[in-house]
C-alpha positions in Angstrom: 46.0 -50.4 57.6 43.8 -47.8 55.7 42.7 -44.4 56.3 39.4 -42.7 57.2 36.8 -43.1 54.8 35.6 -39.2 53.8 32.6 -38.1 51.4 30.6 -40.2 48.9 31.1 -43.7 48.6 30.2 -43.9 45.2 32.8 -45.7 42.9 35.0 -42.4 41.7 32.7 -40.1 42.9 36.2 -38.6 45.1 40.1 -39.0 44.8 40.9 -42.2 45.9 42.7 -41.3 48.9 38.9 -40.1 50.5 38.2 -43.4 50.3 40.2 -44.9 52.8 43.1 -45.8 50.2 46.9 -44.9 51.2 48.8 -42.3 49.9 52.5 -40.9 50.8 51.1 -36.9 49.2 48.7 -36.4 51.9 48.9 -35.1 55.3 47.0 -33.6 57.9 47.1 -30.1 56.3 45.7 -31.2 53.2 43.1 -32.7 55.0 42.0 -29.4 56.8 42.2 -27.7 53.5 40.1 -30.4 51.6 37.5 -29.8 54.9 36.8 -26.3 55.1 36.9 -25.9 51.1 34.0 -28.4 50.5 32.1 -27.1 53.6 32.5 -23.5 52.5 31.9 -24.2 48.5 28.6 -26.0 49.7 27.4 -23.2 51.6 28.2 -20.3 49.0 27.7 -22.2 45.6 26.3 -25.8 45.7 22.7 -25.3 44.1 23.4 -22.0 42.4 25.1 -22.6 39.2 21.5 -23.0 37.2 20.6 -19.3 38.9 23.7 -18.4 37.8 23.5 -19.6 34.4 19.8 -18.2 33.8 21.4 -15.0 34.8 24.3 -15.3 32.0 26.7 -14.3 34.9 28.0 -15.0 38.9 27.0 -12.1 40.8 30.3 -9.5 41.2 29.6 -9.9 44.7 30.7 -13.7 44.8 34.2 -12.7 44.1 34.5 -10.3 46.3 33.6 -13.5 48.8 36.1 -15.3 47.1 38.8 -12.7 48.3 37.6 -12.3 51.7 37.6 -15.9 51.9 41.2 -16.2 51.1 40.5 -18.0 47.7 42.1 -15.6 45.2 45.9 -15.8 46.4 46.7 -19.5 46.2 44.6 -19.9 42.8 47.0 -16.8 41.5 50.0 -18.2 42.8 49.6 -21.8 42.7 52.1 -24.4 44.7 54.0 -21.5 46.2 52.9 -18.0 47.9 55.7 -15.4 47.4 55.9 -14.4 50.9 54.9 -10.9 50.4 51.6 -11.9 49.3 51.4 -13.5 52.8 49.6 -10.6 54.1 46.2 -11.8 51.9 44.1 -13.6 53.8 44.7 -17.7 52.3 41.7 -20.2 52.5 41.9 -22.5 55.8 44.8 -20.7 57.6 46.9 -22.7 56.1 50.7 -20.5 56.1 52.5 -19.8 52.7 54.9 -21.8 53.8 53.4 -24.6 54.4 51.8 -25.1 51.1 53.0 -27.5 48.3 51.3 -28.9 45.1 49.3 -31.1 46.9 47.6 -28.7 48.9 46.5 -26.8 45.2 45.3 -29.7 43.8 42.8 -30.1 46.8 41.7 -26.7 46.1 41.0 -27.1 42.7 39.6 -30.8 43.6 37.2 -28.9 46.2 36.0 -25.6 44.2 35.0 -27.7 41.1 32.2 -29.0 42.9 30.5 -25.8 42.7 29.8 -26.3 39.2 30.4 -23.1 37.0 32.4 -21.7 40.0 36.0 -22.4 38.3 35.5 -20.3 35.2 35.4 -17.6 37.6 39.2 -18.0 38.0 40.3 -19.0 34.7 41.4 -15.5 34.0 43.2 -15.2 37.3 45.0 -18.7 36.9 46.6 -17.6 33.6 46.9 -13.5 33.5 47.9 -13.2 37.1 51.6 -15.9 36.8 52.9 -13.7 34.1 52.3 -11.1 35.5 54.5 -12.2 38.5 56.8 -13.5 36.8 57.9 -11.4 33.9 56.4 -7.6 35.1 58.7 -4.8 36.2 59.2 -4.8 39.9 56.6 -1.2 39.7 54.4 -2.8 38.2 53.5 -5.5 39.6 53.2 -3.0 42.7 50.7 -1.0 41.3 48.7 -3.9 39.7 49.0 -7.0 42.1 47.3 -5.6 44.8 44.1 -5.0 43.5 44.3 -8.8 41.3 44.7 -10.2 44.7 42.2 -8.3 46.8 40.0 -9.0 44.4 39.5 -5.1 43.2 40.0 -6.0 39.4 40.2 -9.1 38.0 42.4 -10.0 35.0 42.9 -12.9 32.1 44.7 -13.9 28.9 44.1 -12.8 25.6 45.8 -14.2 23.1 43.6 -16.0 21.1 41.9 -14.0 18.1 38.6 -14.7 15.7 41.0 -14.6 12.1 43.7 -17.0 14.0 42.6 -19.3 17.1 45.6 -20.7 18.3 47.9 -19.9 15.5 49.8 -17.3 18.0 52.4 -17.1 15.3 50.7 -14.9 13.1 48.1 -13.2 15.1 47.6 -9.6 13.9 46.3 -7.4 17.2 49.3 -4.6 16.8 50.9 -2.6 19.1 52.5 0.6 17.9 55.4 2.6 19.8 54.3 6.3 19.9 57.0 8.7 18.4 57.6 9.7 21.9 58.3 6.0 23.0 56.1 6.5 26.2 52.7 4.6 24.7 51.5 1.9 22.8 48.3 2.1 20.3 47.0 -1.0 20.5 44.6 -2.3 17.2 43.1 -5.5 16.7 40.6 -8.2 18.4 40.5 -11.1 21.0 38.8 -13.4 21.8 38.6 -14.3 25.2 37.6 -10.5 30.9 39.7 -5.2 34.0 42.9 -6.1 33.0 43.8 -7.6 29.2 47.5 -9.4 29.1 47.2 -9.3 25.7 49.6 -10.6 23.1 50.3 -8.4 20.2 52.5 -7.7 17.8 55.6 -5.1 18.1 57.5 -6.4 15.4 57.4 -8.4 12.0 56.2 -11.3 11.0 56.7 -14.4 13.0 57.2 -15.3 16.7 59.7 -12.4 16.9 57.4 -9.9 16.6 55.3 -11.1 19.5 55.3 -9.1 22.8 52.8 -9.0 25.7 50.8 -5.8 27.2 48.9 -5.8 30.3 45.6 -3.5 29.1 43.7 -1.5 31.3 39.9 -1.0 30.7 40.6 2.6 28.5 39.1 4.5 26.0 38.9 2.5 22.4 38.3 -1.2 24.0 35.3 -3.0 24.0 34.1 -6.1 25.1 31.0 -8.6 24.3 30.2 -11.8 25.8 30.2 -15.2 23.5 27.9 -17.7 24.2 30.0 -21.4 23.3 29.4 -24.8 24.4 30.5 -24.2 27.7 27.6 -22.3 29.0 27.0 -18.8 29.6 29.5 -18.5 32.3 32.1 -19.2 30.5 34.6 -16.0 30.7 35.1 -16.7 26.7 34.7 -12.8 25.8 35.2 -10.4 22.7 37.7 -8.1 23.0 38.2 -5.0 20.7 41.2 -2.7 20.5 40.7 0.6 18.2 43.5 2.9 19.1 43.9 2.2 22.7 46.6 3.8 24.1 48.6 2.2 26.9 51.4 3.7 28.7 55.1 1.8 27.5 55.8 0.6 31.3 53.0 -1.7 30.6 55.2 -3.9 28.4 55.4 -7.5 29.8 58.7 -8.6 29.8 61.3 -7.3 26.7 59.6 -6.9 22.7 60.1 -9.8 20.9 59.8 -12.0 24.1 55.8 -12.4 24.0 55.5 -15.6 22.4 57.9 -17.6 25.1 55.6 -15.9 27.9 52.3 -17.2 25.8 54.5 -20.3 25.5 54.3 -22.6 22.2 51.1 -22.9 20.8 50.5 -26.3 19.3 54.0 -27.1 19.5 55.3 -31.0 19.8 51.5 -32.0 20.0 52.0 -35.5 19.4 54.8 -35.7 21.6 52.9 -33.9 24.4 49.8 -35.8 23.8 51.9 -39.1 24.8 53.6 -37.5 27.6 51.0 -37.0 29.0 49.3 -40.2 29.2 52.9 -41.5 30.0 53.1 -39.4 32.6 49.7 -40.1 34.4 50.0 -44.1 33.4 53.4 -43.7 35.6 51.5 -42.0 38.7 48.9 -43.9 39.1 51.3 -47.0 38.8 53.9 -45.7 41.5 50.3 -45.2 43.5 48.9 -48.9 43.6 52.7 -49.4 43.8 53.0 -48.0 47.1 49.6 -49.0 48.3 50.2 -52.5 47.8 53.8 -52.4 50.1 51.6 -50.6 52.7 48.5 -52.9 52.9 48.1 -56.4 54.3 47.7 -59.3 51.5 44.2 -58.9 52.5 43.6 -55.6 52.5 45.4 -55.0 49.1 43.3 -57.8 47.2 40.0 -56.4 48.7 40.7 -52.8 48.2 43.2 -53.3 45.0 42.1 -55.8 43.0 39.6 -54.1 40.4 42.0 -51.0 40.5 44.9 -53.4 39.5 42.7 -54.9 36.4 41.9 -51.5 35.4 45.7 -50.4 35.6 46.3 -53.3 33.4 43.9 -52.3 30.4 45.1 -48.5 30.4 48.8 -49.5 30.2 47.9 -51.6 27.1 45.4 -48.5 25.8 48.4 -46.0 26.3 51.2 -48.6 24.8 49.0 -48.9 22.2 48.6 -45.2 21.4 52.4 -44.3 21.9 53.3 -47.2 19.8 51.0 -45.6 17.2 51.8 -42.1 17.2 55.9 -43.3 16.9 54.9 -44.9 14.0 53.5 -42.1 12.1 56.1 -39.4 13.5 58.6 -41.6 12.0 56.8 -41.8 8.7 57.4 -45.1 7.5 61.0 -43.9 6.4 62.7 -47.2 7.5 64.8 -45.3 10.3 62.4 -46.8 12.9 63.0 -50.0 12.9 62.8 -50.3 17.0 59.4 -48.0 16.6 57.6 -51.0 14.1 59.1 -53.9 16.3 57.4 -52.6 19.7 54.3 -51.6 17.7 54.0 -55.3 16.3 54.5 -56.6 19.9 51.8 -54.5 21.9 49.3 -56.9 21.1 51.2 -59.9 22.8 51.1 -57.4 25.7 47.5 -56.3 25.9 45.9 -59.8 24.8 47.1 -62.0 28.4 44.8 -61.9 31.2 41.6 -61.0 28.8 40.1 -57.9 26.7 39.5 -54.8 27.5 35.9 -55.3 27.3 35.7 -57.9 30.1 38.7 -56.6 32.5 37.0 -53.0 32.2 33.4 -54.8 33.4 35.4 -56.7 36.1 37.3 -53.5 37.7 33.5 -51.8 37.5 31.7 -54.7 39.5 34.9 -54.8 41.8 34.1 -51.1 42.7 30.5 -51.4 43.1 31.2 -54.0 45.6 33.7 -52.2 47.5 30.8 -49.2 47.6 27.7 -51.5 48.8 30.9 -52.4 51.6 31.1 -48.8 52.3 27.5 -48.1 52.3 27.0 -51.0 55.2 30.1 -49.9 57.1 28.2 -46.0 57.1 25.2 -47.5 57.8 26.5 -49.5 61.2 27.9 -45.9 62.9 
């Protein structure tokens, strides 16, 4: 048994459950969302992003489509709509409570079709969660509403020109009038009008870290920076000379900036393999599951180049975990059990063939499962 075929038949060209391939995530809902999303990102932005980009900007008015749309509220809140934020209008009807993860990863699946489209939510996606999450009940009532009609828009700025990601020691300051009831805010970002701005309160060190949500006031300026992302990109530079911001706009308690930001660079290699662990694991569970579902025919036909391909990036990622346990341990003689499973990945990559050939094998096996799919169009 498979499911209906949907988009391109291209090899990759969509997730694999458009293809006709099984999966437990998916259900009608999702399908109604994935639907009306690629139908109404074709008819507002396929074609446009080279306009766009000629331009230097998406026209204001796009967003304000975006919000009528119902776009804006599941991008700022992600799997789960608080249900006061109900009363926004949610792409494809579907109800707050019937949203998972699933249906958020179709959305974000869907809207990056429309080429430079997503960076117009980057700074939503990251300043509008903290916001939620860590704001004074008052203030989020005076600033969510016009974040999620789409009135002002919002990001992140942490990063800074004389730091990058070292958030540790970033130096944008953020001094406590004598009356307590402001903050004078000095410094720069790089980053888009609200700023949710990490700055320093205190002294040196993560302690000293707080966040601010910034208005657009007096004293802050902003520039565009063109990077190798393209001129849509909402990369922007920020600077703060004596802006003052009223003390209720404190994120959170002083002190407690750098746990809202969270850990920049911290446990890289560690995070680097979970990762790959992590997605090696899903995509196994997937074929897993596929394969008790299909016939012996169906999962040879539909599986079999998948399977090879499954095969070379569990020996790529064993190979690379192996690796990086190696040098975390340092060659101290304490990882004994490290060095013996990075001396036996070889004996578990080599069987079956190289990389080189199974890679070219799992190609050629999708190609002919899309000529299939092309014939199997062709006949309705």
């Amino acid at each position: 048994m498979t499911t209906a075929l949907y988009g391109s038949s291209i090899p990759w060209a969509e997730p694999s459950w458009y293809t006709g391939r099984l999966s437990p995530y998916y259900k009608d809902s999702h399908r109604k969302l994935r639907n009306y999303v690629r139908k109404w990102t074709e008819e507002h932005f396929a074609g446009k992003t080279e306009e766009w980009e000629a331009a230097g900007k998406i026209p204001d008015e796009v967003y304000q489509e975006c919000a009528k749309a119902g776009l804006l509220v599941p991008i700022a809140a992600g799997k789960s709509i608080p249900p006061e934020w109900s009363t926004y209008p949610i792409i494809a009807g579907i109800k707050a409570e019937e949203r998972d993860g699933f249906h958020d990863f179709v959305l974000w699946d869907e809207l990056v079709r429309g080429g430079g489209i997503a960076s117009l939510f980057i700074g939503l996606t990251v300043g509008a969660p903290p916001l939620r999450t860590f704001a004074s009940p008052s203030l989020r009532a005076k600033i969510m509403p016009e974040i999620l009609s789409g009135q002002k828009k919002i990001c992140l700025a942490v990063t800074e020109p004389s730091c990058g990601s070292d958030v540790r020691n970033l130096t944008t300051t953020a001094e406590k009038t004598p009356d307590g009831k402001h903050y004078i805010v000095n410094g720069e970002k790089k980053i888009s009008l609200f700023f949710h701005t990490a700055v320093r309160t205190g002294g040196p060190g993560a302690e000293g870290i707080s966040m601010i949500l910034i208005p657009r006031l007096p004293g802050l300026k902003t520039r565009p920076i063109s990077i190798g992302a393209g001129r849509l990109s909402s990369t922007t530079f920020v600077t703060f000379e004596d802006v003052k911001v009223p003390a209720e706009y404190l994120i959170g308690a002083e002190g407690a900036g750098l746990w809202i930001v969270f850990q920049a660079l911290r446990g890289y290699k560690f995070g680097n393999m979970a990762r790959q662990v992590e997605a090696l694991q899903a995509w196994t569970e997937q074929v897993i599951y596929e394969l008790e579902h299909l016939s012996a025919a169906d999962g040879s036909g539909l599986l079999g180049g998948v399977t090879v391909l499954l095969k070379v990036e569990g020996g790529i990622v064993s190979k690379y975990v192996a690796n990086e346990c190696v040098k975390i341990m340092g060659g101290t003689g304490q990882g004994s059990r490290v060095e013996a499973f990075f001396r036996s990945t070889p004996g578990l990559i080599v069987p079956c063939g190289s990389e080189d050939v199974l890679i070219d094998l799992g190609v050629r096996e999708a190609l002919k499962l899309s000529r299939q799919a092309e014939k199997a169009k062709a006949k309705i």
